[in-house]
C-alpha positions as CSV (number, residue, x, y, z in Angstrom):
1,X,-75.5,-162.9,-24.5
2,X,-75.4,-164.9,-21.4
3,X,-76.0,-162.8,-17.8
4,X,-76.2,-163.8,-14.6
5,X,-76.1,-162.1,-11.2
6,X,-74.8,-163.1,-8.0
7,X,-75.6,-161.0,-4.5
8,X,-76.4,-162.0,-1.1
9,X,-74.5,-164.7,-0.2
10,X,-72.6,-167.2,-2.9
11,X,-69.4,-168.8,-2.9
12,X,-67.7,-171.9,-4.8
13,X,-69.4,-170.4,-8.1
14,X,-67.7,-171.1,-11.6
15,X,-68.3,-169.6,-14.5
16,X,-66.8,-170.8,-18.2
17,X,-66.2,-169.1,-21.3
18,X,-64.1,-167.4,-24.0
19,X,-64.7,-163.8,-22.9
20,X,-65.8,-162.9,-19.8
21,X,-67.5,-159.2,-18.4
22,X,-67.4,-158.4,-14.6
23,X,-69.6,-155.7,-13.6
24,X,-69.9,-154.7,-9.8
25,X,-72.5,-151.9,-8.6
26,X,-73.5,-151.0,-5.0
27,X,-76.2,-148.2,-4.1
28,X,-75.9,-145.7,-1.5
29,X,-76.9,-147.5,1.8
30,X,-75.7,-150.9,3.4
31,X,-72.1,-151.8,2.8
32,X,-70.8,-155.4,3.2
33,X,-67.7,-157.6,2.9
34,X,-67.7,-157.6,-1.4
35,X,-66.3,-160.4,-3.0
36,X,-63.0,-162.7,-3.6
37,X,-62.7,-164.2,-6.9
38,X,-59.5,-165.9,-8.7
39,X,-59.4,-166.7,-12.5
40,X,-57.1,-169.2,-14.6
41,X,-56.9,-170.0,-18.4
42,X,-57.6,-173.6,-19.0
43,X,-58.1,-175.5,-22.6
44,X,-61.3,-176.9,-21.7
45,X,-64.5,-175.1,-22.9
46,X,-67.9,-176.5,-22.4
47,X,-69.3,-178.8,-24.8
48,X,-72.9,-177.7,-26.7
49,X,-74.5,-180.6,-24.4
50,X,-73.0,-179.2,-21.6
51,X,-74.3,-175.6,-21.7
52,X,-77.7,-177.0,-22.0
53,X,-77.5,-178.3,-18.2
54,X,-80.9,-177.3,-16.0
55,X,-79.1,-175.6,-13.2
56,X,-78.2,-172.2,-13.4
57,X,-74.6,-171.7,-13.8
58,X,-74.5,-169.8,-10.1
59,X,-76.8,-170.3,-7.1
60,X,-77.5,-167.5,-5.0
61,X,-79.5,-167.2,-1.3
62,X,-81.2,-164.7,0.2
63,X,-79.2,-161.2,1.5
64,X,-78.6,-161.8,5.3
65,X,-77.6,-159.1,7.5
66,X,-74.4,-159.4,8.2
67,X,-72.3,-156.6,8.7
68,X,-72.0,-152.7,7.8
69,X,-70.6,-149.4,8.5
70,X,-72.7,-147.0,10.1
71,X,-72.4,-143.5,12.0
72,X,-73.6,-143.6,15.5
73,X,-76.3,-140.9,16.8
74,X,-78.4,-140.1,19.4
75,X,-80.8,-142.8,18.7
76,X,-80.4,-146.1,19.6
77,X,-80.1,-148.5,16.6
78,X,-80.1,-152.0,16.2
79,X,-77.3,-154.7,15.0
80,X,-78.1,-158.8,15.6
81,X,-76.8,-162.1,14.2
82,X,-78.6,-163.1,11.1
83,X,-81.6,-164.2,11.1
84,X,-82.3,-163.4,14.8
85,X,-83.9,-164.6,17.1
86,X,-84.1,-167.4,14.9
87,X,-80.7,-169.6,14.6
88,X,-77.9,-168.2,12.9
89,X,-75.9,-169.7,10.1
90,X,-72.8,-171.5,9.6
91,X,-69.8,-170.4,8.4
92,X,-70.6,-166.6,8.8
93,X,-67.5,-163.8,9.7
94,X,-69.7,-160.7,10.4
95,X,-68.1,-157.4,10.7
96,X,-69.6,-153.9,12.2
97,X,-68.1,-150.8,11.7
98,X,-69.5,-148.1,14.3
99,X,-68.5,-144.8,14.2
100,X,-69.1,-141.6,15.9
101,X,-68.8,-137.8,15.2
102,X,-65.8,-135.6,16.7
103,X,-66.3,-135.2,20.2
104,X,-68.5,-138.5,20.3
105,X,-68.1,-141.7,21.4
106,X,-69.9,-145.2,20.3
107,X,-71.6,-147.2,23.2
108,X,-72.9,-150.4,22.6
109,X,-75.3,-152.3,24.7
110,X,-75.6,-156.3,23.9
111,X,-78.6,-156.9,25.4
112,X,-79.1,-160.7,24.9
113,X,-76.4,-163.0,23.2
114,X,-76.8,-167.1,22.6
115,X,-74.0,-169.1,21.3
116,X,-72.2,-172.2,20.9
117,X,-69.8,-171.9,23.6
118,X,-66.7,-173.3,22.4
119,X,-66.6,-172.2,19.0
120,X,-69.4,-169.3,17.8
121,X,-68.4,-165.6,19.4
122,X,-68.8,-161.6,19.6
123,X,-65.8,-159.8,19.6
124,X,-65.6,-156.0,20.5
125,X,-62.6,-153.7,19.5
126,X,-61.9,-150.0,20.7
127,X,-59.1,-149.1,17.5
128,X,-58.0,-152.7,17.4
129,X,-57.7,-153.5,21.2
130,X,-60.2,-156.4,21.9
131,X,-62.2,-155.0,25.0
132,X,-65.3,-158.0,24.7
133,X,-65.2,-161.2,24.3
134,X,-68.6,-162.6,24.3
135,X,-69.7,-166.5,23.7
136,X,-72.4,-168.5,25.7
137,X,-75.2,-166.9,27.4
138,X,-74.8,-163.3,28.7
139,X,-76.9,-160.3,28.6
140,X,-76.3,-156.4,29.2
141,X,-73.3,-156.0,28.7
142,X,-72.0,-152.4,27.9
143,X,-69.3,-151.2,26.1
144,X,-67.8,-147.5,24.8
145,X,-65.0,-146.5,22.9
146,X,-62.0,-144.7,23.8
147,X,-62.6,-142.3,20.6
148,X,-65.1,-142.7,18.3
149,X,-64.9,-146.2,16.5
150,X,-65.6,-149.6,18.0
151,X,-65.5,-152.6,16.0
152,X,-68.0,-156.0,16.1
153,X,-66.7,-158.7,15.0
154,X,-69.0,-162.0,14.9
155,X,-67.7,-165.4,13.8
156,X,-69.7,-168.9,13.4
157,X,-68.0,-172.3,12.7
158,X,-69.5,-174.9,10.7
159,X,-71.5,-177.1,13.7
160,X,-74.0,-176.2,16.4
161,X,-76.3,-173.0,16.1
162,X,-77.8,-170.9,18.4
163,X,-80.2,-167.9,18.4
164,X,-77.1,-165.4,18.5
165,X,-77.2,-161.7,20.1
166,X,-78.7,-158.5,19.4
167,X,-77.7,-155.4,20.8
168,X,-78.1,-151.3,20.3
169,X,-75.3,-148.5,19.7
170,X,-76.0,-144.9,19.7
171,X,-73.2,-142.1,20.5
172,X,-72.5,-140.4,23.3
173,X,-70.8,-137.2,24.1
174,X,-67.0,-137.7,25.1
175,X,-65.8,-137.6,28.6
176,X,-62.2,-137.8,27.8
177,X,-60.3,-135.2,29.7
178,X,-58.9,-132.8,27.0
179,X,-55.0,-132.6,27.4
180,X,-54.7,-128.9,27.4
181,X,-57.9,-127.8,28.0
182,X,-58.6,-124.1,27.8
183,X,-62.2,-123.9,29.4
184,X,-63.1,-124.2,33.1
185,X,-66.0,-126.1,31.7
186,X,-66.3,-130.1,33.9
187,X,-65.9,-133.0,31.1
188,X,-69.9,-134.6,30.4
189,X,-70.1,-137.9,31.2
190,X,-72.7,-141.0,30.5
191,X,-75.5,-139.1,33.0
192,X,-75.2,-135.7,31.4
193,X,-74.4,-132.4,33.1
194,X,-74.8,-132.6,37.1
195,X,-76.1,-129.3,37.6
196,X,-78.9,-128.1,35.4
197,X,-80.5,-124.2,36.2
198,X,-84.4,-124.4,35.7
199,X,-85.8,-121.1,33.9
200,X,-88.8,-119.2,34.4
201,X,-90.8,-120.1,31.1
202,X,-88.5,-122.4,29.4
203,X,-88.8,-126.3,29.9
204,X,-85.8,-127.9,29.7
205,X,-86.1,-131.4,28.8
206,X,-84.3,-134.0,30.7
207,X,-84.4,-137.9,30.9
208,X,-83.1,-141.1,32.4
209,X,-78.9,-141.9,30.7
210,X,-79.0,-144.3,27.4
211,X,-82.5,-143.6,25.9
212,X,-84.1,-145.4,24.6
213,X,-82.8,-147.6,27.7
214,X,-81.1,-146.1,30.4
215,X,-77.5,-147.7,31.3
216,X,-77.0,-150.6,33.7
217,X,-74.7,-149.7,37.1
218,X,-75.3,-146.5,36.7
219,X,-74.9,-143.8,39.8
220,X,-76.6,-140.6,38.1
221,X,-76.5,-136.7,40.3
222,X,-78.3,-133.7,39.2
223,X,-78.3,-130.8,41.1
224,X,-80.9,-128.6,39.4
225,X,-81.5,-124.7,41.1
226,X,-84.3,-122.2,39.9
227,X,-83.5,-118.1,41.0
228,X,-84.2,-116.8,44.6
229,X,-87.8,-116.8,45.1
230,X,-88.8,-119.4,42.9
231,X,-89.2,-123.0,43.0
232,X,-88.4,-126.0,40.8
233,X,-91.0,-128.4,39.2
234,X,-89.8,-131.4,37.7
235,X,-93.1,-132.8,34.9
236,X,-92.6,-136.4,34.2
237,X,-93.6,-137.7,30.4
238,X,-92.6,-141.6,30.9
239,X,-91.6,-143.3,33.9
240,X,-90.8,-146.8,33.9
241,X,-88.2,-148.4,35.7
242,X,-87.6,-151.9,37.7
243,X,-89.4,-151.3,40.6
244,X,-87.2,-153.5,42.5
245,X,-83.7,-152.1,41.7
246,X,-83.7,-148.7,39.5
247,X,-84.8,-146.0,41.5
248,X,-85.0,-142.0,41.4
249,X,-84.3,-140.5,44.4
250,X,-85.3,-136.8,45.8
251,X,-83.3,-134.7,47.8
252,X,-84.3,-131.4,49.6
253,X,-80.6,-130.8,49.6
254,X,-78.5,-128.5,46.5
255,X,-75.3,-131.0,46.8
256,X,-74.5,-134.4,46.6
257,X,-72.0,-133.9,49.2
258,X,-74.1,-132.6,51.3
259,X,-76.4,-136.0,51.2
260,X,-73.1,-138.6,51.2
261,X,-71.3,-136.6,54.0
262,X,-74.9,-136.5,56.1
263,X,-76.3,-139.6,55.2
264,X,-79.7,-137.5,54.3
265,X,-82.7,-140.0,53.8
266,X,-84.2,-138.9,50.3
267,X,-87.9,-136.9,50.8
268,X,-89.7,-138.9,47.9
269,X,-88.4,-142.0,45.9
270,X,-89.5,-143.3,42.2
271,X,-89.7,-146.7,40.8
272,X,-91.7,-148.9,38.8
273,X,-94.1,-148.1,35.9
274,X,-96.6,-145.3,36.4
275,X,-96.9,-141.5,35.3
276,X,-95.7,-139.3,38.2
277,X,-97.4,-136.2,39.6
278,X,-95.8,-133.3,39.1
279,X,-93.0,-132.7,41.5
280,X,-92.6,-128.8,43.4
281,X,-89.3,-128.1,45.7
282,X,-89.7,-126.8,48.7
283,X,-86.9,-124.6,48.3
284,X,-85.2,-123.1,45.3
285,X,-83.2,-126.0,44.7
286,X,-83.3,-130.0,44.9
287,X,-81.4,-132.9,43.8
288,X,-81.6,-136.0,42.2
289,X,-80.2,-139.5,42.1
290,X,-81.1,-142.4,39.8
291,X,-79.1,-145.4,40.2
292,X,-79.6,-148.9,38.1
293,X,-78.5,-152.3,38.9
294,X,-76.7,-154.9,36.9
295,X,-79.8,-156.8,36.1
296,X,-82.6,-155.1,34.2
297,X,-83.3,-152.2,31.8
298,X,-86.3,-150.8,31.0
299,X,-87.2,-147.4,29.6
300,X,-86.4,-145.1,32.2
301,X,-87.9,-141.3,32.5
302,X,-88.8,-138.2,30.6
303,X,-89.2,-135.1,32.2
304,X,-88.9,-131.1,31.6
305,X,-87.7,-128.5,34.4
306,X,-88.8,-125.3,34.9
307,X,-88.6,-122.5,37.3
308,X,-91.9,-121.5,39.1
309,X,-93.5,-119.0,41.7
310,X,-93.2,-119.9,45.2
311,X,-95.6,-120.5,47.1
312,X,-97.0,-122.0,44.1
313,X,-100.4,-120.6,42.6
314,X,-103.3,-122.0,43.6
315,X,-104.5,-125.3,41.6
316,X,-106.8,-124.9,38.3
317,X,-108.5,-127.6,36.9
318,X,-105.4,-129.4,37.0
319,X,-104.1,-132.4,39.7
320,X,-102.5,-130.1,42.0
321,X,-98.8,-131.3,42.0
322,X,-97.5,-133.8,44.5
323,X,-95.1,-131.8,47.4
324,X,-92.0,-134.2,48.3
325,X,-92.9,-136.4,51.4
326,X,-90.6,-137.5,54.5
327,X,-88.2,-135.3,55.6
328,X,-87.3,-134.6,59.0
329,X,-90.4,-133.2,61.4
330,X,-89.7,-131.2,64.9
331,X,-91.4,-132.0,68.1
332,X,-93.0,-129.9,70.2
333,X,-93.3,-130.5,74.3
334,X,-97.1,-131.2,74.7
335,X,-98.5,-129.8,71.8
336,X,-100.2,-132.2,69.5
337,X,-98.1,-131.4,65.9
338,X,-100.0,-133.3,62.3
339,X,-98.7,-134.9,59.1
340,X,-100.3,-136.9,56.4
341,X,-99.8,-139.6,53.6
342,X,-98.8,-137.7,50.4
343,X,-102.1,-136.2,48.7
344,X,-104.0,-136.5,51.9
345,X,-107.4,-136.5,52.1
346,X,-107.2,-137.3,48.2
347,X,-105.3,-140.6,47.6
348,X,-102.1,-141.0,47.7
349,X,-99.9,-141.7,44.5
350,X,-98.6,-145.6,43.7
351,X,-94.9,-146.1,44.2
352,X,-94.1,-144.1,46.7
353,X,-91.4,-144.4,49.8
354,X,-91.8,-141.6,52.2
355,X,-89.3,-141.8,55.2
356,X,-90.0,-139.2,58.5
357,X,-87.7,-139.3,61.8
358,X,-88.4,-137.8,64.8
359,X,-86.4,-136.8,67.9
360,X,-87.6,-136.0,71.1
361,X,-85.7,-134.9,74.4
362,X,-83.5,-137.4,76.0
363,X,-86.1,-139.4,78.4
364,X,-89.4,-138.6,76.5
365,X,-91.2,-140.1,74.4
366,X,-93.5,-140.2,71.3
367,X,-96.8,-140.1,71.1
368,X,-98.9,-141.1,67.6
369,X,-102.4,-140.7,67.4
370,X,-104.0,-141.6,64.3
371,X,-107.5,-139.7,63.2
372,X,-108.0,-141.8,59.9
373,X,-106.0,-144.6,58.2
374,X,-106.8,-146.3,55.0
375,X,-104.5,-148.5,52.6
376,X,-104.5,-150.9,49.8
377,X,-104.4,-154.2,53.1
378,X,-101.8,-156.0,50.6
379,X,-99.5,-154.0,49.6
380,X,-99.3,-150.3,51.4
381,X,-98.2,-149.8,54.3
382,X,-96.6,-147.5,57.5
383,X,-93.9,-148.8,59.6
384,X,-92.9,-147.4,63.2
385,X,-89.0,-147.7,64.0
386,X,-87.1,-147.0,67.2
387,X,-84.0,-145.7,65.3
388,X,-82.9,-142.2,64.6
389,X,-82.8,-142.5,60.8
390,X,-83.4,-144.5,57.8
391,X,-79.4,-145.4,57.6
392,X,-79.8,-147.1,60.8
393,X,-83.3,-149.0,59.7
394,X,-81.5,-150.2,57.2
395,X,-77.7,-151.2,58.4
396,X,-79.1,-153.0,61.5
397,X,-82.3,-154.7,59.5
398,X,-84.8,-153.5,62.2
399,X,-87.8,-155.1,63.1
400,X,-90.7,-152.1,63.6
401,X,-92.3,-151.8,67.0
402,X,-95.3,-151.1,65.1
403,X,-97.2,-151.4,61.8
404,X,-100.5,-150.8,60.0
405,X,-102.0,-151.4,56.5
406,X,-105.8,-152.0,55.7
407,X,-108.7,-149.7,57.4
408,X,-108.2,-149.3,61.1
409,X,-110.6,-147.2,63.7
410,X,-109.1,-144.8,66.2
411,X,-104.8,-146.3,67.4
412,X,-102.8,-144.7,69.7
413,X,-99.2,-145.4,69.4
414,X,-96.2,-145.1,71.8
415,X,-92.3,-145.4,71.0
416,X,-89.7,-146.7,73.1
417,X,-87.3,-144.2,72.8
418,X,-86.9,-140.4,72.6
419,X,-86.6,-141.0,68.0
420,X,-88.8,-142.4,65.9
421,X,-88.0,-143.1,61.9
422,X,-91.3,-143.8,60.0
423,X,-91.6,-145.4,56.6
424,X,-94.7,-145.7,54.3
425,X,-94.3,-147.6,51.5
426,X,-96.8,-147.9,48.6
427,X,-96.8,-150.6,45.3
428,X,-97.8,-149.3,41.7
429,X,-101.7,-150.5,41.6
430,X,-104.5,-149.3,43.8
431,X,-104.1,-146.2,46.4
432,X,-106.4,-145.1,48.7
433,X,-107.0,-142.0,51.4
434,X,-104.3,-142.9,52.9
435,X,-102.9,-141.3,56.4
436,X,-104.0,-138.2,59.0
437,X,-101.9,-138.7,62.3
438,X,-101.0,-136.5,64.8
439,X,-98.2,-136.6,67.4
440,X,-96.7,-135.3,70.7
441,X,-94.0,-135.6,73.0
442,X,-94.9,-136.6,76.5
443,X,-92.1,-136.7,79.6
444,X,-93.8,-139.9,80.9
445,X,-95.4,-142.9,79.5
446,X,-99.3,-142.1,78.9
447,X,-102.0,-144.3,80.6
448,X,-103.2,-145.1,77.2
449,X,-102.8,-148.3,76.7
450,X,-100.0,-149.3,73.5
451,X,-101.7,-151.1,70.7
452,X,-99.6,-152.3,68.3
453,X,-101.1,-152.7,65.5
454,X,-100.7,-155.9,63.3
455,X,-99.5,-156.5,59.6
């Protein structure tokens, strides 16, 4: 009894004969398109010559990954063109069904896609509505659906080939606003809940939006509290971000409003790829901000919050944690006041931006005297503004009346105004002591003579 079997890819087979037995099976995993078939009767039978011929009666190729249904979860999973990176086929009509749980909603992230422009596309539908159309060269591109289905659709034509796409899906939880909702409770959306409480003794985990990835354009707030009396410490796990673009921001502050009404400089800013220190609020409360750009993604950040004792215990054998730098310091009339580099006398951590302002009385000035300096000369440095915050730095693009980097002896330096906004900056390789300055206000300008220090 003649068999043969056809899967993967076939079409334009034929098969001949007096009586003939179709049997289809599929397992329990991968679905994909099936099959089309059409039969006729016809008066011709093959010869006994004939069914002798060397070629099997159908050809098959290999299974190519093209097209399933799958449930969306937590974890980012993978979908491509076949045969990525490598060029896809002709002639292929891919379709991906994506599907979430109740309450869920798909997101899918095309992270590189390569095509023949006129003719070769990616297709996204939310219930049937095309949202994405997607030919050509593009990358990161984000999409989510309205409930908890999105379609792919992927189409070739019978010329040019290119490497194709590949892209991730996982689910996310739903921030459609229920119609007649019941609770008080705020919708979720793509960054999580914005306040978070930190517990004595329990370590609540908590992490950059999309991982495996975190989510381009994104503007992320967490507003995370511990009980009176107690602090917050935020332990990092993973941080790796583009240190050019994708930042986490600290606040001293329990509100966002509070920092977008005030314009509040953050006290300690992340990027790049390194392990942070652990992180201790100076109050009961801090906030965060992480915002991405339209450009890169990269891993993002793993943390846990809990609530600890403040003042915080003294150090065991463990790096003591890193307190939040800048913030705003007060002058005093005549009386030399101190402040360091982060970590000071130890080193001071990679990746850092600390911003301090200063503001004397109207008609005096400010006084900086430093009693050590050391930096990384390339790369780490401390910049002296005449402005009366980091907003103003930054709108006006101000030039600093003063800066240092390297190892310097004994500098004096004066401002030339009653405020001062100071910025040290730091890159992700090698640290060193760092800063110990002290300063003063002074009603007149000091006989010391001004060195300005160089780049």
């Amino acid at each position: 009894m003649l068999s043969e079997q056809l899967k993967g890819i076939a079409t334009n087979e034929t098969f001949i004969g007096t009586t003939i037995s179709l049997r289809f099976h599929t397992d329990n995993s991968v679905q994909r398109q099936g099959f089309e078939a059409s039969f006729v009767e016809t008066d011709t039978l093959p010869t006994t010559t004939t069914t002798t011929a060397t070629r099997p009666m159908f050809t098959t190729v290999p299974a190519i990954s093209c097209g399933f249904n799958a449930m969306a979860s937590a974890t980012a999973q993978n979908i491509s063109s076949p045969n990525y990176p490598n060029s896809y086929p002709n002639g292929q009509d891919c379709v991906w069904q994506l599907n979430a749980r109740n309450g869920f909603q798909v997101r899918l992230i095309i992270e590189e896609i390569s095509t023949e422009t006129c003719c070769d596309y990616l297709r996204v539908l939310d219930s049937g509505n095309l949202i994405g159309d997607l030919r050509g060269e593009q990358s990161n591109q984000t999409y989510t659906s309205t409930n908890g289905r999105l379609t792919v659709l992927f189409h070739s034509d019978s010329s040019v080939q290119r490497a194709g796409f590949t892209a991730t899906y996982h689910a996310v939880i739903s921030n459609v606003q229920p119609t007649a909702a019941v609770t008080t409770q705020e919708p979720i959306g793509p960054c999580g809940p914005e306040i978070i409480q930190a517990r004595p003794g329990v370590f609540t985990p908590f992490s950059s939006p999309g991982k495996p990835r975190y989510l381009p354009n994104m503007v992320c707030w967490w507003s995370i509290t511990a009980p009176p009396g107690m602090a917050v410490r935020i332990s990092f796990t993973e941080f790796d971000t583009e240190t050019c673009c994708d930042k986490l921001f600290i606040y001293n502050l329990r509100t966002k409003e509070e920092q977008i009404s005030g314009s509040i400089d953050a006290a300690r800013t992340l990027a790049g790829d390194y392990n942070p220190d652990d992180i201790v609020s100076s109050d009961n409360y801090v906030l965060l901000k992480f915002v991405s750009d339209s450009s890169i993604a990269k891993v993002g950040f793993s943390a846990t919050i809990t609530a600890v004792l403040a003042p915080i215990p003294p150090a065991t054998t463990a790096a003591p944690p890193t307190e939040l730098c800048g913030g705003t310091l007060d002058p005093a009339l005549d009386t030399p006041q101190y402040f360091t580099s982060p970590g000071y006398p130890g080193d001071y951590p990679p990746s850092q931006e600390c911003w301090w302002t200063i503001a004397a009385p109207t008609g005096s000035l400010i006084q900086f005297t430093f009693e050590h300096f050391s930096t990384e000369r390339c790369c780490d440095i401390i910049r002296f503004y005449n402005a009366p915050s980091r907003t103003a730095v930054t709108l006006n693009s101000m030039t600093p009346f003063a800066s240092m980097r390297g190892t310097r002896d004994l500098n004096h330096i004066i401002s030339q105004s009653n405020y001062v906004t100071i910025n040290f900056q730091t890159d992700s390789t090698t640290s060193s002591s760092g800063f110990n300055l002290t300063y003063s206000v002074t009603q007149a300008v000091p006989t010391i003579p001004t060195t300005t220090a160089g780049i």
